[in-house]
N, C-alpha and C positions, 0 to 999 in steps of 0.2 A: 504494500500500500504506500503509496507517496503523499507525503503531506506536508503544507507550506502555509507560515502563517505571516501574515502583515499585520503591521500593528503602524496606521497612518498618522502622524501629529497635525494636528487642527482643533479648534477653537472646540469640538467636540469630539469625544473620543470615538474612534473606528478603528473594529478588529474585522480583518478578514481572515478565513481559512479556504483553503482548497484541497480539496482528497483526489484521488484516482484511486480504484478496487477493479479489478478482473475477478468475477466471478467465474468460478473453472462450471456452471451451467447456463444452458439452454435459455434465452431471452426468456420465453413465456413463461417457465417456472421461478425466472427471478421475479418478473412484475408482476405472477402471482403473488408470489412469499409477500412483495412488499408490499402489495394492496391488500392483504390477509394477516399479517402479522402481530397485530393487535387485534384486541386485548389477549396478552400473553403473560403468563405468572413467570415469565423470563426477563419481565421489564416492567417493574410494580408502578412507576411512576405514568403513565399512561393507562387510565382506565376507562378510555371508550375511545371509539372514531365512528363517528355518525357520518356518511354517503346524502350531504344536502344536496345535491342538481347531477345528473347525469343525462348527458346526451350526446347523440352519435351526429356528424355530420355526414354529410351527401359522398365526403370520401373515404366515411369513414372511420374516419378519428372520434374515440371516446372521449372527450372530455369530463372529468369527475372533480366536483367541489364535497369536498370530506372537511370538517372540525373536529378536532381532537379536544377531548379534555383531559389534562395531566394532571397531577399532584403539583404544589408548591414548592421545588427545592431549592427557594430562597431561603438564605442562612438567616438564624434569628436577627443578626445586627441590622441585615438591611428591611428585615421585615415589621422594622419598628414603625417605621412609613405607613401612617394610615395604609396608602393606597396601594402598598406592598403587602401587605399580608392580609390574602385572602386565600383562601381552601385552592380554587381551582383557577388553572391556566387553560388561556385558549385557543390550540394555533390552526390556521386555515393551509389548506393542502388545495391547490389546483395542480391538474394532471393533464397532459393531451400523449394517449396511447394512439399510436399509428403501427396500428396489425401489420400492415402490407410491408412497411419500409424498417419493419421490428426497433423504435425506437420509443421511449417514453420519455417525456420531456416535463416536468414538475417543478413549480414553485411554492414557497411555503412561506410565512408568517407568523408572527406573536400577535393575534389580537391584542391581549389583556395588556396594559401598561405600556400602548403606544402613545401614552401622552409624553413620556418620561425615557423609550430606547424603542429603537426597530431593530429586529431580528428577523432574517429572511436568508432563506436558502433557494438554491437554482441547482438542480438535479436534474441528469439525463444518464439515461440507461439506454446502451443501445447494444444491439450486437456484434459481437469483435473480428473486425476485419481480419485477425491473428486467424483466429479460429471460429466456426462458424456453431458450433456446441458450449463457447463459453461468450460472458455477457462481461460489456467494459461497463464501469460506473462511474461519473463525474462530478463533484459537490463543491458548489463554495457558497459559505456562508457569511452572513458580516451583523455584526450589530453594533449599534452607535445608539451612546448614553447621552442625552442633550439636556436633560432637566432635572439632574436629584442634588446638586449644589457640592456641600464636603464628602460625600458618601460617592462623588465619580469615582475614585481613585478606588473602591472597594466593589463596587461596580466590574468596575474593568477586571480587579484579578479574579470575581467570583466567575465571570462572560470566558478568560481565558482558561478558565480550571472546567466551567461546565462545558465548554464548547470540545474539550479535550477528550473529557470521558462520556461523553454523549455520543462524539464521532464512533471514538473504540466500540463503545457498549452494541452502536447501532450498525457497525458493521459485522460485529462478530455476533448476534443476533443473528443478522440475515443468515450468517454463514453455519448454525449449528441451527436450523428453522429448516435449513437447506438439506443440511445432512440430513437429517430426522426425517424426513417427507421422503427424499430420493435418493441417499446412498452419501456415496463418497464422489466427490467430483470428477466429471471429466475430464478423461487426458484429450 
């Protein structure tokens, strides 16, 4: 897995991350795993993903708007913030699956507490020109804190610690969801 982080200096703080993962299977059993994957007792902070809008266009393409609600894993200090501590987070998933040209193309979001930071990822999953039985995967995420005053600085290392083991947890998720269904990966 390759992974690269930036960390931009400006008036507001922004981290970005970037992944690459080669999935050793088959596009359509990855983009299943990852449209099925929750709610899993493999991943306690995610406990639901509700499927709001789905539809097909004329070529095709699925489009799906999914919300998630996760658990809270803001740390006590920062959850002292009235508007930080509350039970549930809520992040929105749009998706455009293209059967034909085996590509899934997905953007993601933090509802909850965009008055205060954006968090957003841009994922594509497509099938690996390497090999035609495993699935390349592509991620970069960024979040920028613009409103909580002394607490940016605690902010920033909580965004670089969550965003760390969030990537791990949520690649190597796919990757033992994968095994369990279908074996051991293809050579």
């Amino acid at each position: 897995m390759y992974r690269r982080w930036i960390k931009h200096n400006s008036p507001t703080m922004v981290i970005t991350i970037e992944i690459r993962k080669m999935y050793r299977y088959p596009f359509e059993r990855v983009v299943d795993m990852h449209l099925n994957k929750y709610p899993t007792p493999l991943e306690e902070h995610v406990r639901d993903v509700e499927t709001v809008e789905e539809k097909k266009d004329s070529s095709g393409i699925i489009y799906r708007r999914r919300i998630a609600t996760c658990n809270n894993v803001l740390p006590n200090i920062l959850r002292r913030m009235r508007l930080m501590n509350v039970d549930n987070v809520h992040m929105e998933e749009e998706s455009w699956l293209d059967g034909k040209r085996k590509t899934m193309n997905i953007q993601s979001r933090c509802l909850t507490w965009s008055q205060y930071a954006t968090l957003q990822e841009v994922s594509i999953f497509r099938e690996s020109t390497a090999n035609p039985n495993w699935t390349e995967f592509w991620q970069t995420g960024s979040i920028s804190v613009t409103g909580v005053g002394r607490l940016n600085r605690l902010f920033e290392l909580f965004a670089q610690s969550f965003f760390s083991r969030g990537l791990n947890k949520s690649v190597h998720l796919m990757e033992v969801i994968l095994e369990q269904r279908y074996g051991h990966p293809c050579s």
